[in-house]
C-alpha positions as CSV (number, residue, x, y, z in Angstrom):
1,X,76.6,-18.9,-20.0
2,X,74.2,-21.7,-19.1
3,X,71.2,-22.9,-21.1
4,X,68.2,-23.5,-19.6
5,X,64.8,-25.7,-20.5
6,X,62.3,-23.6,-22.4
7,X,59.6,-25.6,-21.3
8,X,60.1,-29.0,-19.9
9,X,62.2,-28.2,-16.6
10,X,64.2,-31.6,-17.3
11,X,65.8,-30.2,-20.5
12,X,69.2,-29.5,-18.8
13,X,71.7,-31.1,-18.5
14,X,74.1,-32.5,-15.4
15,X,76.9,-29.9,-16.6
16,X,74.6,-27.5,-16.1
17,X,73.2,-28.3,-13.1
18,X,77.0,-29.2,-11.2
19,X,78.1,-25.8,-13.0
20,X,74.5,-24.0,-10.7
21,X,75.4,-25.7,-7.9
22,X,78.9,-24.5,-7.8
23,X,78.7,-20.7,-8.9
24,X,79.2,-18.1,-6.6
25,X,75.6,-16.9,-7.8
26,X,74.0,-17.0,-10.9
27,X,72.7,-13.7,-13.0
28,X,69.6,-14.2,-14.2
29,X,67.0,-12.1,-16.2
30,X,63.6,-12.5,-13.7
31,X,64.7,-13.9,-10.2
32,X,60.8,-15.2,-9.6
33,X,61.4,-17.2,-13.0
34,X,64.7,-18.8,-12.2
35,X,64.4,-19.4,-8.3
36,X,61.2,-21.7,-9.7
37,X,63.4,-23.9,-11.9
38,X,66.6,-23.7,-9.0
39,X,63.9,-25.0,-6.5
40,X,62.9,-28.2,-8.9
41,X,66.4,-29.3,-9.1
42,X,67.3,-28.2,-5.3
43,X,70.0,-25.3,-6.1
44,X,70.4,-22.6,-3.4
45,X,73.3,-20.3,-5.3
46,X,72.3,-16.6,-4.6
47,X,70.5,-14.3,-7.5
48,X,71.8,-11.6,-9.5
49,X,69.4,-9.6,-11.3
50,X,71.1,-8.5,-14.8
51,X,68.4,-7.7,-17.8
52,X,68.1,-5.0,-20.1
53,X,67.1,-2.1,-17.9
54,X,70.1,-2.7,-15.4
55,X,72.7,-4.4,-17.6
56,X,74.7,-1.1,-18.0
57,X,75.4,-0.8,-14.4
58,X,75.7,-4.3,-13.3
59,X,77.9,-5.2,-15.9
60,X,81.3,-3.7,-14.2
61,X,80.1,-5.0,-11.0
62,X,80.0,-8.9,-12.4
63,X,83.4,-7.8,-13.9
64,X,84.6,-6.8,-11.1
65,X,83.3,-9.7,-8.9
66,X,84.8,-12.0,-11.5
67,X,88.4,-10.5,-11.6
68,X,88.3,-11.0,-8.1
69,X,88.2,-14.7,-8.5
70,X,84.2,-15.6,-8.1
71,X,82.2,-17.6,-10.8
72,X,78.9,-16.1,-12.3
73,X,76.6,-18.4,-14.0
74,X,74.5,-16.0,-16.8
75,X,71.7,-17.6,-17.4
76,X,68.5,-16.2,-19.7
77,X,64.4,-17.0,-18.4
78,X,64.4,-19.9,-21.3
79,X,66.9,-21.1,-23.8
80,X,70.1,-20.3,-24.6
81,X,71.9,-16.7,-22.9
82,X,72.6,-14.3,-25.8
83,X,70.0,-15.8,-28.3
84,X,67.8,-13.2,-28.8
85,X,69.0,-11.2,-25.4
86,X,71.5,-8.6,-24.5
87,X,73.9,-10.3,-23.0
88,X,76.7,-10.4,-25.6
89,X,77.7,-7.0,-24.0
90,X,78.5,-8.4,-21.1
91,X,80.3,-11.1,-22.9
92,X,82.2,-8.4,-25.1
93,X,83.5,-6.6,-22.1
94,X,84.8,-9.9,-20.2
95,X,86.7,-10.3,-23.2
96,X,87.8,-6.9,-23.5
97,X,88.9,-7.1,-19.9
98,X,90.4,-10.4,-20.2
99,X,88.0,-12.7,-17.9
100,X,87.4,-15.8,-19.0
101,X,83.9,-16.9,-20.9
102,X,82.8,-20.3,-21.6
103,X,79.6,-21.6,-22.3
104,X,76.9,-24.5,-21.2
105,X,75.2,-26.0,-24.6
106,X,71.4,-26.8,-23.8
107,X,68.2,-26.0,-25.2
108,X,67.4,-23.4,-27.8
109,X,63.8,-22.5,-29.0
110,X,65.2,-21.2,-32.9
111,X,66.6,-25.1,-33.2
112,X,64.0,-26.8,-32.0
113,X,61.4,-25.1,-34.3
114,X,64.1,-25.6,-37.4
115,X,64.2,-29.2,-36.5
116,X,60.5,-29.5,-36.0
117,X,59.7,-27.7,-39.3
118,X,60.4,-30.4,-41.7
119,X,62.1,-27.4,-43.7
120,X,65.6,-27.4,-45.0
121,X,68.5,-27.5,-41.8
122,X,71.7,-27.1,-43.7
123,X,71.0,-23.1,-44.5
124,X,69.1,-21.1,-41.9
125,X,69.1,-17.5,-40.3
126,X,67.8,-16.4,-37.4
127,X,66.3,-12.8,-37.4
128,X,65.0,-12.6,-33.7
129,X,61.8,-10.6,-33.7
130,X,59.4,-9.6,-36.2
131,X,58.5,-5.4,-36.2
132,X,55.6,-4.9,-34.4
133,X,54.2,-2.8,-37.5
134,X,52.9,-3.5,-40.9
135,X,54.9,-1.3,-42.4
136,X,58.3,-2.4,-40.9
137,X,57.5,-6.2,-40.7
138,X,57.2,-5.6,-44.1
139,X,60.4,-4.1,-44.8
140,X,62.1,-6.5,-43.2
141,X,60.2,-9.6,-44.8
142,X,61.8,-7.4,-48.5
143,X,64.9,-7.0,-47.4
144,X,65.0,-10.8,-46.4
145,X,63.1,-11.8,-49.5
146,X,65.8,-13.6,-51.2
147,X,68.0,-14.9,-48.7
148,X,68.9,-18.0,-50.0
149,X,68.4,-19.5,-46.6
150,X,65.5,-20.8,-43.9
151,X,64.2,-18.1,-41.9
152,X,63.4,-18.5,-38.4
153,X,61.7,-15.4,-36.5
154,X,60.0,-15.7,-32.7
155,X,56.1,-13.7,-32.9
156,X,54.4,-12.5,-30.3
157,X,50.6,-15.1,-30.6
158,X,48.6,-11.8,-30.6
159,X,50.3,-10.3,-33.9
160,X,50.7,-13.7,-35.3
161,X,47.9,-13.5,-37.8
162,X,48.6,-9.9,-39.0
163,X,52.3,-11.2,-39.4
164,X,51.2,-14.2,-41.4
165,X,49.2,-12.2,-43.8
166,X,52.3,-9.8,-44.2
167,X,54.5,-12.5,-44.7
168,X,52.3,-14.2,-47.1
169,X,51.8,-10.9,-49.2
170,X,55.9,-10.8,-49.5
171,X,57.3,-13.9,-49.2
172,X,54.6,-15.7,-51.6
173,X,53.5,-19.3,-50.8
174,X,56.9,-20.6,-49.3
175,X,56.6,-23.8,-47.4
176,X,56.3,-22.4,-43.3
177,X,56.0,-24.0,-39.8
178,X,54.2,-22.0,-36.6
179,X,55.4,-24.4,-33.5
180,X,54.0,-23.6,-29.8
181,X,54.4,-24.2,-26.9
182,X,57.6,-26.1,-27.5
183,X,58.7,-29.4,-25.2
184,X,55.8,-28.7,-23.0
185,X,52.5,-30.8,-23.0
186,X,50.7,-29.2,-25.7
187,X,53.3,-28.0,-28.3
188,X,52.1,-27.9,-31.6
189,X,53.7,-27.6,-35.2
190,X,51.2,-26.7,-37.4
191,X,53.2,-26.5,-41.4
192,X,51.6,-25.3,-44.7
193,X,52.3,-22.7,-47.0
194,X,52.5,-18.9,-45.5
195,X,48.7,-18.3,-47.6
196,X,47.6,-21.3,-45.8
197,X,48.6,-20.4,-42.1
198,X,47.5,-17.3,-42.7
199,X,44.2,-18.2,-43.6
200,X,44.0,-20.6,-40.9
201,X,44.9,-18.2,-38.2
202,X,42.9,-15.5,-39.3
203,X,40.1,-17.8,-38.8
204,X,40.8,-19.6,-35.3
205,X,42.4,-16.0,-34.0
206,X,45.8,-15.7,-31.9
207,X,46.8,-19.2,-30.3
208,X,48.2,-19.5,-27.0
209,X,52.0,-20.3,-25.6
210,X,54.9,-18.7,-27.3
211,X,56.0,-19.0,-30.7
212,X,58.2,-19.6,-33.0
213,X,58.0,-19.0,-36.7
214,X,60.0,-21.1,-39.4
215,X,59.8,-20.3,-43.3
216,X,61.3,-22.1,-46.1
217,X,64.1,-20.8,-48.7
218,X,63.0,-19.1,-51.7
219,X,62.5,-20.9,-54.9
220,X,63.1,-20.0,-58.5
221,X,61.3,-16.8,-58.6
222,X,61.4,-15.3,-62.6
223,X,62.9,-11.2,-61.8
224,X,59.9,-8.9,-62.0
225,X,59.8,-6.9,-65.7
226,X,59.0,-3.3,-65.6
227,X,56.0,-3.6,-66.8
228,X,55.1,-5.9,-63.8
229,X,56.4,-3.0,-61.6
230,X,54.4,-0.2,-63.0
231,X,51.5,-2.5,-62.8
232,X,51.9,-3.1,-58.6
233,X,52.9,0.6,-58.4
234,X,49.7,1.3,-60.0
235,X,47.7,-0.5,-57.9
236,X,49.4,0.6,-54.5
237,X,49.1,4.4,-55.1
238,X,45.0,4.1,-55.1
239,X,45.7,3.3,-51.7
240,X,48.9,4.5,-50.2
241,X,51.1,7.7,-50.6
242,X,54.3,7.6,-53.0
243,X,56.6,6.6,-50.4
244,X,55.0,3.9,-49.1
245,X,53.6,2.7,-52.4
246,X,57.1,2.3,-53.5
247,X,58.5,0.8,-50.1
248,X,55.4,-1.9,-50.2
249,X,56.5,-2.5,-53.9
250,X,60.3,-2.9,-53.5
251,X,59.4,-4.7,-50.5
252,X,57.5,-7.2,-53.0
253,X,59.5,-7.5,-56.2
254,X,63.3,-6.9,-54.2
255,X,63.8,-4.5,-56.6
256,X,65.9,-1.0,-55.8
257,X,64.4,1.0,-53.1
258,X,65.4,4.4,-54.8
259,X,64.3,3.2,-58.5
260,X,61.3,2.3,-57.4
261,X,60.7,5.0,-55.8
262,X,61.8,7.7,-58.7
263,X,59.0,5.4,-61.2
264,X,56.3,5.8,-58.8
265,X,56.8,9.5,-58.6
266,X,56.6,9.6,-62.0
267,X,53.4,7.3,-62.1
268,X,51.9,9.6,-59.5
269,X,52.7,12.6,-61.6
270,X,51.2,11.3,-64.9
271,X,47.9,10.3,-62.9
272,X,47.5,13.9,-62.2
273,X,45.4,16.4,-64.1
């Protein structure tokens, strides 16, 4: 596996380029993408194409190209291979079939942001995606809730503000970073609280470049009483039905999906006539 730049094409290092040079071709996501860095740093090793929609039948044929004694560079369009990518199977199965896997450190967009944040380094996890819906982004914003880590997500620009406000509504005001555009001319780390970025990019609308999306660790947060429960469940059934009242809630509070759920039934049922 060999990291590429995710922006600046002179993020890589000599390893890397020697290990190119000398492949007996190099598997690579989008050909178009990599054949553009190759031809900035004068690399002429043949393409494999190996993504997502192909990577269950090219897999046995890099296998078998390997165990017959070639070298296959696995590279990703940006970053590090297997960050965020399916190319761990193809890792599991060289393993499985006893080839032999090393890797190419380099550049990686989830440690850049972290180390760009200003937020705490020694903890972090990175959860890849956010869900492209409400309801699931905040699901998984709940079950994260009180990690007792940083969390570091990549967001698509044109759901970033949507996100934000989701994130804001769950998470509470925790310390946050949005960096762009990273290592290229105009990256950009704008930090605040999750309120504040949420404000600010509902107002100035979806930026461009790609992004990357760094939250602080949870502070003291006092547990929610029962009476504080009843009083959001309250509130979230004039809008929404029982279940998702109670998933939005739980989501909230971290409290027991199923408890939650059984109480807002109950609320439900003494609002009725």
């Amino acid at each position: 596996m060999v990291a590429t730049p995710i922006g600046n094409a002179a993020d890589i290092t000599l390893r890397a380029l020697d290990t190119l040079r000398r492949a007996d071709a190099i598997a690579c996501e989008d050909t178009r993408v990599t054949a553009k860095l190759m031809g900035i740093h004068g690399i002429h090793t043949p393409f494999v194409s190996y993504h997502e929609h192909n990577a269950a039948k090219m897999r046995p044929v890099l296998i078998g190209r390997m165990k017959a004694g070639e070298s296959i560079a696995l590279v990703t369009d940006a970053g590090t291979p297997l960050v965020s990518d399916p190319g761990y199977k193809l890792v599991r199965e060289c393993v499985a079939e006893g080839v032999a896997v090393t890797t190419l450190p380099g550049a990686s967009a989830p440690l850049v942001a972290l180390v760009l944040s200003g937020l705490p380094t020694d903890r972090f996890l990175f959860a890849g995606f956010l869900p492209n819906k409400s309801s699931a982004r905040r699901a998984t914003a709940g079950e994260l809730k009180t990690v007792p880590a940083t969390l570091v997500f990549f967001e698509s620009p044109q759901r970033l503000p949507e996100s934000l406000a989701d994130l804001a509504d769950i998470l509470g005001a925790r310390e946050a970073a949005v960096a762009r555009e990273l290592t290229k001319l105009y990256e950009e780390v704008r930090r605040g609280t999750l309120p504040e970025l949420a404000a600010h990019y509902a107002e100035a609308g979806p930026p461009k470049g790609e992004v990357v999306l760094v939250i602080g660790p949870p502070g003291e947060e006092p547990t929610p009483t029962e009476a504080d429960v009843d009083a959001l469940l309250r509130e979230a059934l004039t809008r929404l039905s029982v279940r998702d009242a109670a998933a939005d809630v739980a989501a909230r509070t971290g409290q027991n999906k199923r408890t939650v759920y059984a109480r807002a039934l109950e609320l439900s049922r003494e609002g009725k006539p």
